[in-house]
C-alpha positions as CSV (number, residue, x, y, z in Angstrom):
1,X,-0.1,17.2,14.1
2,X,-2.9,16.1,16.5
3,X,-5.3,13.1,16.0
4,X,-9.1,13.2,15.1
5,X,-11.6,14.9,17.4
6,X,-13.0,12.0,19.1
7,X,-16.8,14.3,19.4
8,X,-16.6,16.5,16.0
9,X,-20.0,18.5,15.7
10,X,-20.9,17.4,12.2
11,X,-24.4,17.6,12.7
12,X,-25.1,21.3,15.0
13,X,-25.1,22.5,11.1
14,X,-24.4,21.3,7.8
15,X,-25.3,23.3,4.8
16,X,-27.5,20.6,3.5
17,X,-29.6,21.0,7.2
18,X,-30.1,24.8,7.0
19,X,-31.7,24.3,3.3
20,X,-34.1,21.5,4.3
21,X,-35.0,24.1,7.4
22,X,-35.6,26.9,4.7
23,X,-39.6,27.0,5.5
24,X,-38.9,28.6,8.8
25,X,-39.1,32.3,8.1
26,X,-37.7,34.8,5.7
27,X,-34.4,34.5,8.2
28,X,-34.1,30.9,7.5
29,X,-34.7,31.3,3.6
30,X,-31.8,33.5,3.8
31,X,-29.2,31.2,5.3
32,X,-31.1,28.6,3.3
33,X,-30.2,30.7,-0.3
34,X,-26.0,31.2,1.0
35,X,-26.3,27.6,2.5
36,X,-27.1,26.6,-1.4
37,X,-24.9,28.6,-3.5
38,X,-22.1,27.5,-1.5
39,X,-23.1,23.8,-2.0
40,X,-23.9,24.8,-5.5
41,X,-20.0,25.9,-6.0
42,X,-18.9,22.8,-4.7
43,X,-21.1,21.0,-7.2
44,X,-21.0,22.2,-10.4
45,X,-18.1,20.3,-11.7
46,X,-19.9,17.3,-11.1
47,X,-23.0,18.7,-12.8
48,X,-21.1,20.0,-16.1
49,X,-19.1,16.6,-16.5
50,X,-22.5,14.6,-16.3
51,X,-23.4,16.5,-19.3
52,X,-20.5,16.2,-21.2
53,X,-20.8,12.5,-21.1
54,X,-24.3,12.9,-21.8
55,X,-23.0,14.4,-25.4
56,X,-23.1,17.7,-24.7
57,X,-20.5,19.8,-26.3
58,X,-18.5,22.6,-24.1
59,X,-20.3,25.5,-25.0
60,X,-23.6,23.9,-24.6
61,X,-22.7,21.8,-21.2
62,X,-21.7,25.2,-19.7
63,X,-25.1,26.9,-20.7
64,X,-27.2,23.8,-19.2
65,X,-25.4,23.8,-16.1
66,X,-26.0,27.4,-15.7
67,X,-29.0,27.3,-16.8
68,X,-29.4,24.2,-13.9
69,X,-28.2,26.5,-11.2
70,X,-30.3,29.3,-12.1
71,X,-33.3,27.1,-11.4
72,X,-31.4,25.8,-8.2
73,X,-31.3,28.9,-7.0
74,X,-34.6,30.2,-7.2
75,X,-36.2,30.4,-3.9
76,X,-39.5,28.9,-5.2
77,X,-37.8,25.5,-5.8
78,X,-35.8,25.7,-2.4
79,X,-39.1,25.4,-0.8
80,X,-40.1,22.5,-2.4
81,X,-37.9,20.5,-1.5
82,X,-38.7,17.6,0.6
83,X,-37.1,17.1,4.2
84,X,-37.2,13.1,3.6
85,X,-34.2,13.6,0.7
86,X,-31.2,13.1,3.0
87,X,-28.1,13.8,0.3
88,X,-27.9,16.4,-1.6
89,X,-25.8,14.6,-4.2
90,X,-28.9,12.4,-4.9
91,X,-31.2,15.2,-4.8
92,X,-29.2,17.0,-6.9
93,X,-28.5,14.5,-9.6
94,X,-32.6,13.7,-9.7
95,X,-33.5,17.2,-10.2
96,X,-30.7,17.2,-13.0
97,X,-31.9,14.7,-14.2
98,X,-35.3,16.0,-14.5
99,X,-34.1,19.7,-15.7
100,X,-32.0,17.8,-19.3
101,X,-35.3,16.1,-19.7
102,X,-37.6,18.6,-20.3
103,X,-35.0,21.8,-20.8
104,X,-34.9,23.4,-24.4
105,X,-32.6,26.3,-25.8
106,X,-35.2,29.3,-26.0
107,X,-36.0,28.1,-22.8
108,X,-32.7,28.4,-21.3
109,X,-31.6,31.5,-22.9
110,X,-34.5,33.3,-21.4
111,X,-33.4,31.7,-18.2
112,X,-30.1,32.9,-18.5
113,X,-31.0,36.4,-18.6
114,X,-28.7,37.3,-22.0
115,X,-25.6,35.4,-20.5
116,X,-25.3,36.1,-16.9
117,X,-23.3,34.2,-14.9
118,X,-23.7,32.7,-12.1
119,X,-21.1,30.5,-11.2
120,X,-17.5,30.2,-12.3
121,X,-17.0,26.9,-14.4
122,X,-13.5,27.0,-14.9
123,X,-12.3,27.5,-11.5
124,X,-11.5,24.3,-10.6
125,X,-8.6,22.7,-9.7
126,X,-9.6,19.3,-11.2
127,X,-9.0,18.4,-14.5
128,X,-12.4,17.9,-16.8
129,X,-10.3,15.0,-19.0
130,X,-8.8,13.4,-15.9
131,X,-11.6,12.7,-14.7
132,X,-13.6,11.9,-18.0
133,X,-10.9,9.8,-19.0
134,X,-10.9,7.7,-15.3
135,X,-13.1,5.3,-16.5
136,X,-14.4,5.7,-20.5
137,X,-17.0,3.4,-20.3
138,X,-18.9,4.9,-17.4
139,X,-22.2,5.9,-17.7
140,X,-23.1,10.1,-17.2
141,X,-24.3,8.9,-13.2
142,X,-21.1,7.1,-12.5
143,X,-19.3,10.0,-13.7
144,X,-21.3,12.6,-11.8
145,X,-20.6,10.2,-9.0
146,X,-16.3,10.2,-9.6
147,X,-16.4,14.3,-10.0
148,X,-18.3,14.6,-6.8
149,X,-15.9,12.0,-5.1
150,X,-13.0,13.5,-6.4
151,X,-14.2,17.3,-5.7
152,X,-14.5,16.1,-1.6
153,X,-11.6,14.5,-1.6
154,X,-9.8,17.1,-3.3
155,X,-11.2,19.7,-0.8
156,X,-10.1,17.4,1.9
157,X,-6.6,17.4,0.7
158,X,-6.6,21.5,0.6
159,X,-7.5,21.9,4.2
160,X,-5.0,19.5,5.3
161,X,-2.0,21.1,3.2
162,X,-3.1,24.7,4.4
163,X,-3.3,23.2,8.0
164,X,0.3,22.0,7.6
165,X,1.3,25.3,6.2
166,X,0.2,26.8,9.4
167,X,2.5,24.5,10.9
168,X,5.5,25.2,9.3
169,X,5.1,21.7,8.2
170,X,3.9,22.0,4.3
171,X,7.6,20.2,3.1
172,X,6.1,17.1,5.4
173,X,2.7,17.0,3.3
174,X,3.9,17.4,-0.3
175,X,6.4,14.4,0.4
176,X,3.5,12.2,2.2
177,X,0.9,13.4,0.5
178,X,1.3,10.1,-2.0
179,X,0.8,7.6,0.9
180,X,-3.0,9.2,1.7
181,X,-4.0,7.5,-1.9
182,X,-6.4,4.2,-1.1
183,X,-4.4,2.3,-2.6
184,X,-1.1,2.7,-1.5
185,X,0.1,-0.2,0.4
186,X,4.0,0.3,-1.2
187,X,5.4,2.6,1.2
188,X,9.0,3.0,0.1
189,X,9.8,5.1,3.1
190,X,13.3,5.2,2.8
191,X,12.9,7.9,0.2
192,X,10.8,10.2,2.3
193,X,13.3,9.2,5.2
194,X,16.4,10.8,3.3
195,X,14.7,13.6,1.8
196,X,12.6,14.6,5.4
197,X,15.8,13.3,7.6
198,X,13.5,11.0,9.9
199,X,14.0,7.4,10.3
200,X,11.3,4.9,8.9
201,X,9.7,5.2,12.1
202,X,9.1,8.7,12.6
203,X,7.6,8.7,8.8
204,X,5.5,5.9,9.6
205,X,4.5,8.2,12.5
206,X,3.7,11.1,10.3
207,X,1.7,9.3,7.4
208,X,-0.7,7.7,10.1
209,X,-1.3,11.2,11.6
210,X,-1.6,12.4,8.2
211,X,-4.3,9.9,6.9
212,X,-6.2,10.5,10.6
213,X,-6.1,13.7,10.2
214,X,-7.6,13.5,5.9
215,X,-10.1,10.9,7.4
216,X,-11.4,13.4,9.7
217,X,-11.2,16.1,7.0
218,X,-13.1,14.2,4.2
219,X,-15.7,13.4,7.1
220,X,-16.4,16.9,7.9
221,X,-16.3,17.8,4.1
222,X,-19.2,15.0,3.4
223,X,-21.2,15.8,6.4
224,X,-22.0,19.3,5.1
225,X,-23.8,17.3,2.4
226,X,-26.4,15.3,4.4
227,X,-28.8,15.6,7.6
228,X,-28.3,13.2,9.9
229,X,-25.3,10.5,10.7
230,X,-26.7,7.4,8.8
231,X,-26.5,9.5,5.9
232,X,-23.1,10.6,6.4
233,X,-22.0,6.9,6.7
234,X,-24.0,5.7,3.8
235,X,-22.1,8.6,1.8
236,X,-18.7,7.9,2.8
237,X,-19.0,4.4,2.2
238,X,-20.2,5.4,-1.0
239,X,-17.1,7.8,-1.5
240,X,-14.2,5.2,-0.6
241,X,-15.9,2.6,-3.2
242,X,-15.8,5.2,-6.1
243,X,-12.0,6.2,-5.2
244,X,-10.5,3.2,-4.5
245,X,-7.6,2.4,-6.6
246,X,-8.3,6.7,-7.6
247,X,-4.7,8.8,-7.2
248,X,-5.0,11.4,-4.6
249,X,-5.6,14.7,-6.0
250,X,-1.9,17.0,-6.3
C-alpha cells in the first residue's frame, strides 16, 4: 500500500469549481447540472436529518428535501449562484435554510410534480438514529454538520476498502480499519498480530499506511466540495473537530 501523492490535483476540477463556472455556455451549464446532482447525492442525508431535528416527521422531511433538491436543481438557481461562496456545505445549508423558511405544502406538492422522485433517500449506508442520536442536544446546523462529516468520511472509508480489495488485501482493512478512528490511541496490536500473523511491527507498519492513505482519501473527498486550497483546509479542519472522539463508519 503506497503513501500519499505528495502533488494530488485537487484543484484542476472539483465538482463544486465546474458549478461556480456554470455561466460559461450551454456546455458548461451541462457539466454544471451533472456536477450538482452528483454533489446533491452526496448531500441529501445531511439535508433530511437537518429537518428531522427541525421537527419534521419522516414523511414530511422526505417531501421537503425533495422538494429542496428540486429547486437545487433547476438551472435558473445554478446561475445565481455567487462565485465568492467557496463551500458548498455552507451554501447549501443557507439556501436550506432559506427554502424551510418560506416553503409551504401546496407549494411543494406542485413542485414535486405528483410525487416524482428525484433522489433516493434511503440509500445510504449511514444510519438516520446513529447519527441523530450522536449528540441529542445538538442544534438542526450541528447536526447537518455531523451527517455531512460522517457522509465524507464514510465515502473515504469505501474507497480505501475497495482499494484494498484490489489488492488482495481487504482481510488487512476490516481488521485495522478500528485504528483509523480519531480517537484511537489504544492500539492493542497483539490481537491484530495473531489474527493477520505479522508481528507488532509490521501492524504498526500497516495502520500508518492505512491512516496515510484515508488522510489522502478524506482530502480528495472534501476538495470536491470547495474552489480553491484555503477552503479545503478550512473544511477539513472543520471535519476533524466535528469527528473527533466519532467511531469510524463499518
Amino acid at each position: 500500500m503506497g503513501g500519499p501523492d505528495p502533488s494530488p490535483p485537487y484543484f484542476v476540477t472539483t465538482r463544486w469549481s465546474v458549478i461556480l463556472a456554470s455561466q460559461g455556455g450551454r456546455s458548461a451549464e451541462e457539466k454544471s447540472a451533472v456536477a450538482l446532482r452528483e454533489l446533491c447525492q452526496i448531500y441529501w442525508q445531511p439535508i433530511y436529518l437537518y429537518l428531522r431535528r427541525r421537527g419534521y416527521q419522516v414523511a414530511d422531511a422526505e417531501d421537503l428535501t425533495q422538494g429542496f433538491f428540486v429547486m437545487i436543481l433547476d438551472s435558473q438557481f445554478i446561475a445565481k449562484v455567487e462565485k465568492q461562496r467557496g463551500r458548498f456545505r455552507a451554501f447549501l445549508l443557507t439556501s436550506l435554510q432559506n427554502f424551510v423558511r418560506n416553503a409551504n405544502a401546496e407549494r411543494l406538492t406542485q413542485k414535486r410534480g405528483g410525487g416524482k422522485q428525484f433522489l433516493s433517500l434511503h440509500d445510504s449506508d449511514l444510519s438516520e438514529s446513529d447519527i441523530l442520536a450522536q449528540n441529542p442536544q445538538a442544534s438542526a446546523d450541528e447536526i447537518f454538520d455531523l451527517g455531512w462529516a460522517m457522509k465524507l468520511s464514510h465515502r473515504a472509508l469505501a474507497r480505501l476498502r475497495e482499494e484494498c480489495q484490489r489488492k488482495g488485501r481487504e482481510r488487512v482493512f476490516l481488521e485495522l480499519q478500528v485504528f483509523l478512528a480519531p480517537d484511537e490511541t489504544a492500539w492493542e496490536s497483539s490481537v491484530a498480530s495473531r489474527r493477520l500473523g505479522l508481528n507488532d511491527g509490521q501492524i504498526r507498519m500497516l495502520v500508518l499506511r492505512l491512516r496515510q492513505r484515508y488522510r489522502v482519501l478524506l482530502r480528495e473527498e472534501v476538495a470536491e466540495t470547495v474552489a480553491d486550497s484555503g477552503e479545503l483546509e478550512n473544511e477539513l479542519r472543520h471535519l476533524q473537530r466535528i469527528v473527533a472522539g466519532q467511531p469510524v463508519p463499518s
